[in-house]
Backbone as CSV, one residue per row, in Angstrom:
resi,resn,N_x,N_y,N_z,CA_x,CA_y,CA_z,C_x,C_y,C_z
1,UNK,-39.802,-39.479,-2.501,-39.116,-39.411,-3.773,-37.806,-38.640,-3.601
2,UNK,-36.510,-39.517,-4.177,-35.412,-38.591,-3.714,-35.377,-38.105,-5.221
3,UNK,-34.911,-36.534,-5.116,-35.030,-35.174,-6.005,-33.111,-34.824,-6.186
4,UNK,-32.856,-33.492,-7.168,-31.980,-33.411,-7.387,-31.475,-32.849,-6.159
5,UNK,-32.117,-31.829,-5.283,-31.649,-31.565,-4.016,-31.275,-32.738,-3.009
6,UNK,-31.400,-33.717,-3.098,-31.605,-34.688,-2.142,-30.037,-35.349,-2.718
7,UNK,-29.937,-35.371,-3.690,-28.491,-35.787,-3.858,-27.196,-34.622,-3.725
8,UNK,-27.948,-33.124,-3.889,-27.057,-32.236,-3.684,-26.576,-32.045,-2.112
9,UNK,-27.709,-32.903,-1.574,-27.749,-32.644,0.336,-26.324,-32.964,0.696
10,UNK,-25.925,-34.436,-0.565,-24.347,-35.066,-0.360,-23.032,-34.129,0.237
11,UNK,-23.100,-33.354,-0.776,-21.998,-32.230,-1.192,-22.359,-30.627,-0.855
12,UNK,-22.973,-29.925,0.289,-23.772,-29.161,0.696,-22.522,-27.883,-0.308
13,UNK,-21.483,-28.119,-0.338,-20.821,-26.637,-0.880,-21.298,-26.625,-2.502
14,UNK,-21.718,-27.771,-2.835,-21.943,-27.610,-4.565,-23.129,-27.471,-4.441
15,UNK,-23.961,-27.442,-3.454,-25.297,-27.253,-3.506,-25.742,-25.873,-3.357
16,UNK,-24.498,-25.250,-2.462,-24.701,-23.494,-2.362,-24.248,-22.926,-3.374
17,UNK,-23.277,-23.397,-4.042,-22.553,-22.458,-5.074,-23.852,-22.414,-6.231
18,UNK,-24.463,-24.159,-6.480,-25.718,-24.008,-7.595,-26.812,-22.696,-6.876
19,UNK,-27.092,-23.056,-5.526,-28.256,-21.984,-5.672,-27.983,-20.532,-5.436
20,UNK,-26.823,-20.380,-5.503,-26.051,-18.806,-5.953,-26.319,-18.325,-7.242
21,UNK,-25.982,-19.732,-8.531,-25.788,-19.644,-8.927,-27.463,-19.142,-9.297
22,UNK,-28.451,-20.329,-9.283,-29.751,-19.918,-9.800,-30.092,-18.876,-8.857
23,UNK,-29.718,-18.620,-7.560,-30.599,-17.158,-7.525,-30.105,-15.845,-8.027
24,UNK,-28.653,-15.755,-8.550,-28.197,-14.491,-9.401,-29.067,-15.041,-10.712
25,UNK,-29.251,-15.870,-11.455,-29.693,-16.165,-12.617,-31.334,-15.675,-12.255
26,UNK,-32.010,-15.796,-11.745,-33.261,-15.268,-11.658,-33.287,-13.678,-10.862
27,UNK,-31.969,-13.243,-10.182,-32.517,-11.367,-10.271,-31.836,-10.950,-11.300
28,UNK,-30.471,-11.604,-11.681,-29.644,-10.564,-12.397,-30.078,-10.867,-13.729
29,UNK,-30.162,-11.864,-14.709,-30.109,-12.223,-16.029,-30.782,-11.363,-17.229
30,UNK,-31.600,-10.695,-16.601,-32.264,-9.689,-17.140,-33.339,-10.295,-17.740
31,UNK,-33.490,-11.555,-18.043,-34.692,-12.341,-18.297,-35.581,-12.046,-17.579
32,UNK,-37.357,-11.966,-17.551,-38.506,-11.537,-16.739,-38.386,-12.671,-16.338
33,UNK,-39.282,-13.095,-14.677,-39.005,-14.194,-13.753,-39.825,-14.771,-14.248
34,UNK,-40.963,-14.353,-15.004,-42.151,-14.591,-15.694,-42.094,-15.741,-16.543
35,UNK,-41.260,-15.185,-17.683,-40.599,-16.010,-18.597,-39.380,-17.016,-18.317
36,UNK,-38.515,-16.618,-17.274,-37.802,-18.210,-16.967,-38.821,-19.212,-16.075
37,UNK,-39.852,-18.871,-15.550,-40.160,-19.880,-14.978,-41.190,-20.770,-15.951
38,UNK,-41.696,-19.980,-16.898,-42.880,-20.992,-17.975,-41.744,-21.622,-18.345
39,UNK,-40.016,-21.517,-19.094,-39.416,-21.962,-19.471,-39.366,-23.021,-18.541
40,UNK,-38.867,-22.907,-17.159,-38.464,-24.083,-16.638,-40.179,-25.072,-16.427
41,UNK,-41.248,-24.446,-16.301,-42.185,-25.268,-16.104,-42.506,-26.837,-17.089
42,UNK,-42.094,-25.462,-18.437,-42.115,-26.471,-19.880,-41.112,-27.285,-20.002
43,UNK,-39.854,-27.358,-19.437,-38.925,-28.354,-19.671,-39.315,-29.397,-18.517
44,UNK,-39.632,-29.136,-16.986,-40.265,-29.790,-16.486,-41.409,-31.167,-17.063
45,UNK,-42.542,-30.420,-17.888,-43.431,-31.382,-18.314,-42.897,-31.682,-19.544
46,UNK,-42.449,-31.878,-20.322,-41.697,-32.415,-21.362,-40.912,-33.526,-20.961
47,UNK,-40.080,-33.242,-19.625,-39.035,-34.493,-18.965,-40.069,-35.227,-17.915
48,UNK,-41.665,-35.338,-17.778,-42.430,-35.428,-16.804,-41.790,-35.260,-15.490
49,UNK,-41.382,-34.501,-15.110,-40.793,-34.011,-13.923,-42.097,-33.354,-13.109
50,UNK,-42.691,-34.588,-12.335,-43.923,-34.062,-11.526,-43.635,-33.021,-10.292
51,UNK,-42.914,-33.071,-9.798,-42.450,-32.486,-8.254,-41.927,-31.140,-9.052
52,UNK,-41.188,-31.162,-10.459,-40.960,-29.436,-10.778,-41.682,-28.918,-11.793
53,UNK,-43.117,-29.692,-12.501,-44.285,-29.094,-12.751,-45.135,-28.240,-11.692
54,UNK,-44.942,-29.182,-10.434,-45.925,-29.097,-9.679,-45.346,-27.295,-8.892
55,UNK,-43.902,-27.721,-8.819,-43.562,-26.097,-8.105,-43.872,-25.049,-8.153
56,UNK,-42.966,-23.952,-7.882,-43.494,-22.401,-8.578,-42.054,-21.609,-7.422
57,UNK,-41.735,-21.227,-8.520,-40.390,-20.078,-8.023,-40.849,-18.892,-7.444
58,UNK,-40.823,-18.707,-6.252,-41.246,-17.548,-5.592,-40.412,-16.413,-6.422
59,UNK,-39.468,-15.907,-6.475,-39.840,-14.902,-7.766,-40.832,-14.866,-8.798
60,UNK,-41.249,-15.997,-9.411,-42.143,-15.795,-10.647,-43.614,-15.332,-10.075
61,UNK,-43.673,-16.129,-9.180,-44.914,-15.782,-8.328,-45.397,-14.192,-7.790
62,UNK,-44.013,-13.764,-6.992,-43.992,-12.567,-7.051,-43.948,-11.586,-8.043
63,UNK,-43.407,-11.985,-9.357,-43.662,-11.015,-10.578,-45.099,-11.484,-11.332
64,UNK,-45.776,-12.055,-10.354,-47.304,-12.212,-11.204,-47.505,-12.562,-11.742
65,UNK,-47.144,-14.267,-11.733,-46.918,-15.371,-12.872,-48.254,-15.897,-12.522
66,UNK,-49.394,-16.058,-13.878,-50.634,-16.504,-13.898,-50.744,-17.685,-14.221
67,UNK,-51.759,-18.379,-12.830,-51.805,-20.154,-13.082,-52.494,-20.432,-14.656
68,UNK,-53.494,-19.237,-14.780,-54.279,-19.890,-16.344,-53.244,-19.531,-17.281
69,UNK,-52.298,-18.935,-17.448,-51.210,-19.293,-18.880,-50.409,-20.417,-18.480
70,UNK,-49.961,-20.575,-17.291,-49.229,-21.637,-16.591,-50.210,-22.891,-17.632
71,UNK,-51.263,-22.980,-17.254,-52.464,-24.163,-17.908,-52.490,-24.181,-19.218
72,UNK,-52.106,-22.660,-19.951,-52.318,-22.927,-21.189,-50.642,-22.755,-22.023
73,UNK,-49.574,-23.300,-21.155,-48.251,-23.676,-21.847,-48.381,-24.759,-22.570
74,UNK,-48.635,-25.412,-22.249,-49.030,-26.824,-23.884,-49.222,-26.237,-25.149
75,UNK,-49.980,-24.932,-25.398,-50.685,-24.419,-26.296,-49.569,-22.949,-26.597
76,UNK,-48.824,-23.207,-26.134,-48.012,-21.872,-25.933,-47.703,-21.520,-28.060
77,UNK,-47.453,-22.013,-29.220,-46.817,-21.506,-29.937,-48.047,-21.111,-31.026
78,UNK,-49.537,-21.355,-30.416,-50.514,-20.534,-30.921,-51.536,-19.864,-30.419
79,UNK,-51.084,-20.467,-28.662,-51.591,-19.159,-27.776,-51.803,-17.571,-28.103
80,UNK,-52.125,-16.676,-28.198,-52.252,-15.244,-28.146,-51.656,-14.681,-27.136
81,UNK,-52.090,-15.447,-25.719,-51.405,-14.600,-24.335,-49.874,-14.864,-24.121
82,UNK,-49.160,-15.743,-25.249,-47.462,-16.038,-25.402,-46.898,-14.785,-26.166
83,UNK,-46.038,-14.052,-25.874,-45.770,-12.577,-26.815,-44.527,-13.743,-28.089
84,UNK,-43.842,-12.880,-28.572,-43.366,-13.201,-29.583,-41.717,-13.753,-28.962
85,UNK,-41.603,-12.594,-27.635,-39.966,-13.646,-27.240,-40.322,-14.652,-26.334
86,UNK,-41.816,-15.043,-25.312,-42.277,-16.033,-24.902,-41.828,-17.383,-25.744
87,UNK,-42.709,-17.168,-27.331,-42.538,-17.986,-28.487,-40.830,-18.465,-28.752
88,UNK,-39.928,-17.439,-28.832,-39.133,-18.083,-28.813,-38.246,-18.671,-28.128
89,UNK,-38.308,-18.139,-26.738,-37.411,-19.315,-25.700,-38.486,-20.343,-25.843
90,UNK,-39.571,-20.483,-25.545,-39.994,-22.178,-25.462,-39.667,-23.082,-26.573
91,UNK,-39.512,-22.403,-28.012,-39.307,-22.965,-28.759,-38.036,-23.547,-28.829
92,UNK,-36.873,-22.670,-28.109,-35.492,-22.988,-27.537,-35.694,-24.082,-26.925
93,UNK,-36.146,-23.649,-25.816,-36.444,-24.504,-24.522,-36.707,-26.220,-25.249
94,UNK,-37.371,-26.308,-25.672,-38.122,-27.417,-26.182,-37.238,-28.430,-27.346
95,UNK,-36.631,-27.705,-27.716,-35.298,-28.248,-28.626,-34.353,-28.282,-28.229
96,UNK,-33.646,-27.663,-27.107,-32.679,-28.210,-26.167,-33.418,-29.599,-25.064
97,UNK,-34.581,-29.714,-24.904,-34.872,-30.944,-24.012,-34.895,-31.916,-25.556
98,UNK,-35.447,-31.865,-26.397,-35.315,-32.598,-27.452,-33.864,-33.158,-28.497
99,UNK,-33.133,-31.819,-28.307,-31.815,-32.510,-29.201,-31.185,-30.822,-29.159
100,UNK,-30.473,-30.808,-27.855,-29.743,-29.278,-27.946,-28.915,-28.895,-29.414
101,UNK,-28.043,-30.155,-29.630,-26.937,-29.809,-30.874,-27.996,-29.060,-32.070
102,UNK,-29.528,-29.140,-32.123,-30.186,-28.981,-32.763,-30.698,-27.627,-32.783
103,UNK,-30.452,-27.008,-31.997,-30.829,-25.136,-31.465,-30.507,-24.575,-33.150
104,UNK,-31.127,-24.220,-33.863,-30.194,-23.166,-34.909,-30.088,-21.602,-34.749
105,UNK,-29.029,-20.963,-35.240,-29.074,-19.860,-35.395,-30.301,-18.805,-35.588
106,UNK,-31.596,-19.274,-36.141,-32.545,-18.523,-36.241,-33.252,-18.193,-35.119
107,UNK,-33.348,-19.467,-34.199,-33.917,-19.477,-32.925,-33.220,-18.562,-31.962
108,UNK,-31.883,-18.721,-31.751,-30.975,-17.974,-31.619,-31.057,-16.255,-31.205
109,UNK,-31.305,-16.510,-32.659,-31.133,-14.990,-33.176,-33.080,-14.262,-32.615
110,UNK,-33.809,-15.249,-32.577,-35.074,-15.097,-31.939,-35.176,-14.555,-30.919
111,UNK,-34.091,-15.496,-29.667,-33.796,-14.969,-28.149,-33.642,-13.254,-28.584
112,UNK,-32.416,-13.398,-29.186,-31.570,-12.236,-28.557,-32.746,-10.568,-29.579
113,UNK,-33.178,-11.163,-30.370,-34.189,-10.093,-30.739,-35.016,-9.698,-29.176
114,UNK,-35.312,-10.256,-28.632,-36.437,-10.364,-27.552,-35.663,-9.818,-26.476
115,UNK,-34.807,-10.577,-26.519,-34.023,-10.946,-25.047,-32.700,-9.931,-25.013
116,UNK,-31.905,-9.702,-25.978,-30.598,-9.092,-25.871,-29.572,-10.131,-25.535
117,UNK,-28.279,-9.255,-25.919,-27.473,-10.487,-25.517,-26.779,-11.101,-24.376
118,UNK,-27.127,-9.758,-23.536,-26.456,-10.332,-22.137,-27.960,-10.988,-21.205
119,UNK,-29.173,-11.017,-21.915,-30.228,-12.054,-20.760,-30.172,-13.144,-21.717
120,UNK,-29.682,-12.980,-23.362,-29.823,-14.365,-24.013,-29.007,-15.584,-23.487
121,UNK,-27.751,-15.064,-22.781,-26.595,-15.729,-22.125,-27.407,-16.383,-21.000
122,UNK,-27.947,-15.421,-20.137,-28.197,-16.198,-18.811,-29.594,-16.785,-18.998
123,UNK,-30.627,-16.473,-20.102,-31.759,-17.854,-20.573,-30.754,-18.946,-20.967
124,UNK,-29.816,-18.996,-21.363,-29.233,-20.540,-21.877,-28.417,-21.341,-21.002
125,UNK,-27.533,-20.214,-19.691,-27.218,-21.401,-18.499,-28.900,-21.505,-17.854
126,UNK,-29.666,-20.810,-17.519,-30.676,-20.948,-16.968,-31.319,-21.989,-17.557
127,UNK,-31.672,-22.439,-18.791,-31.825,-23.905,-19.213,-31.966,-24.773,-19.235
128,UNK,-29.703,-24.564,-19.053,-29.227,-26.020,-18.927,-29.230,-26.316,-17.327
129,UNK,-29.584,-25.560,-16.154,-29.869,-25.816,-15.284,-31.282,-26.791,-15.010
130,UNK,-32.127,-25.728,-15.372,-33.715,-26.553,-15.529,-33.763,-27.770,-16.000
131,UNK,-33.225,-28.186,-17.278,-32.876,-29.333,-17.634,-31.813,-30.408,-17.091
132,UNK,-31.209,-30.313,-16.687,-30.400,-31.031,-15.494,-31.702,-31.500,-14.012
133,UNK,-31.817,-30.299,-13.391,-32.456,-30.285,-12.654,-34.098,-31.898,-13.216
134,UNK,-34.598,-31.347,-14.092,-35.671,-32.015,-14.015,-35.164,-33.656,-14.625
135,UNK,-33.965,-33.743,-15.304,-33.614,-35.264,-15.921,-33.039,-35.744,-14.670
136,UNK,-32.502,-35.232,-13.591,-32.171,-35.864,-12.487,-33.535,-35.906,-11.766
137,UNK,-34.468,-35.374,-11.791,-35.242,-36.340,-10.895,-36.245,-37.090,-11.657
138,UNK,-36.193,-37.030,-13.247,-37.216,-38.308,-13.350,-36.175,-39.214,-13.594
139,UNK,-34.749,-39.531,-13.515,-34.066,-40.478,-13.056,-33.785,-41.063,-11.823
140,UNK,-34.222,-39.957,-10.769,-34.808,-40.727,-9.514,-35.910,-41.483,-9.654
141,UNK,-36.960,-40.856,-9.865,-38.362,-41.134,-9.721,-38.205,-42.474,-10.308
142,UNK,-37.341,-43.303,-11.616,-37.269,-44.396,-12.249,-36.786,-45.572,-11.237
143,UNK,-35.523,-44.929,-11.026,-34.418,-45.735,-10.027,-35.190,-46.229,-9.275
144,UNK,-36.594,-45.303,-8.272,-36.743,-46.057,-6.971,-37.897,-46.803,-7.533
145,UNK,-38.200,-47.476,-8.446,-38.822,-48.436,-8.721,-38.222,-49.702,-8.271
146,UNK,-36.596,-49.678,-8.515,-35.961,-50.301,-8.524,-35.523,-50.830,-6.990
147,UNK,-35.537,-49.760,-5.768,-35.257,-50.069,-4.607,-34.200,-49.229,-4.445
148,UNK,-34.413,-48.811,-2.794,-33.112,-47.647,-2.591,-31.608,-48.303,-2.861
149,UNK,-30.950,-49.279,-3.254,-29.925,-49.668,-3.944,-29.632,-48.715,-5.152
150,UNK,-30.852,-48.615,-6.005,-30.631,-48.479,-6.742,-30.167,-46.597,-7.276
151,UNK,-31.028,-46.065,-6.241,-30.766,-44.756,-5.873,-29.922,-44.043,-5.518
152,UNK,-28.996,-45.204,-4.484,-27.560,-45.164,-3.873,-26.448,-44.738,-4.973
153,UNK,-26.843,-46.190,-5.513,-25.405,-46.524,-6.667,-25.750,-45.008,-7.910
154,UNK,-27.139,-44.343,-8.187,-27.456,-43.408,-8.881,-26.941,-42.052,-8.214
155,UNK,-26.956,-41.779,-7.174,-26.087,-40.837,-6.119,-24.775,-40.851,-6.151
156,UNK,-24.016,-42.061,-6.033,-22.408,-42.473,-5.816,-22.317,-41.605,-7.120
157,UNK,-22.972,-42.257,-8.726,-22.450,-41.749,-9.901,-22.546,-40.399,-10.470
158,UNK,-23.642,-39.912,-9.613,-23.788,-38.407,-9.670,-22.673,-37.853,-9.105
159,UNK,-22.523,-37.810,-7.730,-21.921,-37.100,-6.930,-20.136,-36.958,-7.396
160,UNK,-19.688,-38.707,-8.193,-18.281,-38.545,-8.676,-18.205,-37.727,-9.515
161,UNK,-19.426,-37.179,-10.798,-19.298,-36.846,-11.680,-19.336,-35.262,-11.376
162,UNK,-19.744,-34.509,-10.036,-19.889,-33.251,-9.679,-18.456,-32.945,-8.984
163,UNK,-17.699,-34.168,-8.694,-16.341,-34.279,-7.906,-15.889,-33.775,-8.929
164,UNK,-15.945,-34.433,-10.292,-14.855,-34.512,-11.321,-15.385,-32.969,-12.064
165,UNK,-16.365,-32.430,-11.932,-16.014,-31.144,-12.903,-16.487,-29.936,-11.593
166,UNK,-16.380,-30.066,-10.508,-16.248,-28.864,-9.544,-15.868,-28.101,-9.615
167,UNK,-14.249,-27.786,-10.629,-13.664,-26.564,-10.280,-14.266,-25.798,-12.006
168,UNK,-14.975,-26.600,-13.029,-15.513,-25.994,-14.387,-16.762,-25.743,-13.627
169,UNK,-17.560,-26.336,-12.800,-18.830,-25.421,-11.971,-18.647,-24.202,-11.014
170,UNK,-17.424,-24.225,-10.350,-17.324,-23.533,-9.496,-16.749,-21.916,-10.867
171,UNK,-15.872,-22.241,-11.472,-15.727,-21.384,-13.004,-17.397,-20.998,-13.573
172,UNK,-18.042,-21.945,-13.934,-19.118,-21.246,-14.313,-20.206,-20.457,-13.610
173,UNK,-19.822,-20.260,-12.081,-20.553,-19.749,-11.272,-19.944,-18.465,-11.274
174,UNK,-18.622,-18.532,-11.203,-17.799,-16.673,-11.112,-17.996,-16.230,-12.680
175,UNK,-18.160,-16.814,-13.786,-18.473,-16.512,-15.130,-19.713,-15.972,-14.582
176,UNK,-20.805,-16.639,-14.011,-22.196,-15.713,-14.137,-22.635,-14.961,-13.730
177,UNK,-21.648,-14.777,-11.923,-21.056,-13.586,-11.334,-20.526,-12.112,-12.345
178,UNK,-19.444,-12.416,-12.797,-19.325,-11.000,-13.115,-20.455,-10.720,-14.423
179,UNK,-20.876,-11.938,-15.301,-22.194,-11.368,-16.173,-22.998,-10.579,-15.277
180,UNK,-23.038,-11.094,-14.079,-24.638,-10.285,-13.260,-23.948,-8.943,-13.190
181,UNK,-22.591,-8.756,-12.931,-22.304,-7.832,-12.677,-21.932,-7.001,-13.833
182,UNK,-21.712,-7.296,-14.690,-21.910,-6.380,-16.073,-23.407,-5.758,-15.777
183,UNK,-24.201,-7.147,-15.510,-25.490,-6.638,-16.204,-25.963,-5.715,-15.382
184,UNK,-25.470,-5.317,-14.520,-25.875,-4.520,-13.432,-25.208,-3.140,-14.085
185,UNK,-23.991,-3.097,-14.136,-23.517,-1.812,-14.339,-24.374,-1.461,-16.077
186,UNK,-24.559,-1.916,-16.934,-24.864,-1.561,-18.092,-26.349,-0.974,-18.263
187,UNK,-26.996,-0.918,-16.671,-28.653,-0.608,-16.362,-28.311,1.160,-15.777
């Protein structure tokens, strides 16, 4: 199964700058690794993204991320073992895979109760990463129904479209740079 890495293999410098980018986003963001990874698990199974259900972010792992809440994220918004800012990034989470323009201010304002405002920033590129990440590979997983043609010509259109906004990625990577680095000095 070719994955979003497998098309990033193309362009190896946009592939380092992204996982710069996600590994400052998982020490610095101030988000628990805990909580971005149920986030990304849940946008995962929502986009059936089997290969990034199936994963597990060695940070989260290392901060003692438990397979039985992992099992009971389906159930997450009347779970007991979900705390109250759990509740509201998934509820984020889940309405950005559903209809982002749709996020309101209350939800919003949910994060940053929980979260503050400099980890509410880096839960929302952290996100739109996860979500990228998992719609590119159940748009693989579709394509190769189709035959590696079809995967190709799905690569060519990716890869122009990472040509054409490189230097607004390579910008949003030094944007999350000096956030980490705020967020560092403000500890």
């Amino acid at each position: 199964m070719t994955t979003a890495a497998d098309l990033l293999a193309a362009r190896p410098e946009l592939a380092e700058h992204r996982a710069t980018m996600l590994e400052g986003l998982w020490r610095d963001s101030g988000v628990p690794p805990r909580l971005l990874e149920l986030t990304r698990l849940r946008v995962a199974a929502l986009l059936h993204d089997e290969a990034g259900s199936a994963a597990r972010t060695p940070a989260a792992v290392a901060a003692g991320l438990d397979e039985d809440l992992v099992d009971a994220l389906p159930g997450w918004p009347t779970d007991p073992r979900f705390t109250p800012t759990d509740r509201a990034a998934l509820a984020v989470a889940e309405q950005f895979v559903m209809d982002c323009h749709g996020i309101t201010d209350a939800q919003v304002e949910g994060l940053r109760d929980g979260l503050g405002d400099p980890a509410t920033v880096g839960f929302l590129i952290a996100l739109a990463l996860f979500d990228d990440e998992s719609r590119t590979g159940d748009v693989m997983s579709r394509l190769q129904r189709f035959g590696p043609w079809a995967v190709e010509a799905f690569k060519t259109c990716k890869m122009g479209a990472h040509e054409r906004h490189e230097g607004e990625l390579r910008s949003l990577i030094d944007s999350s740079k000096r956030l980490a680095q705020q967020l560092l000095e403000l500890r």
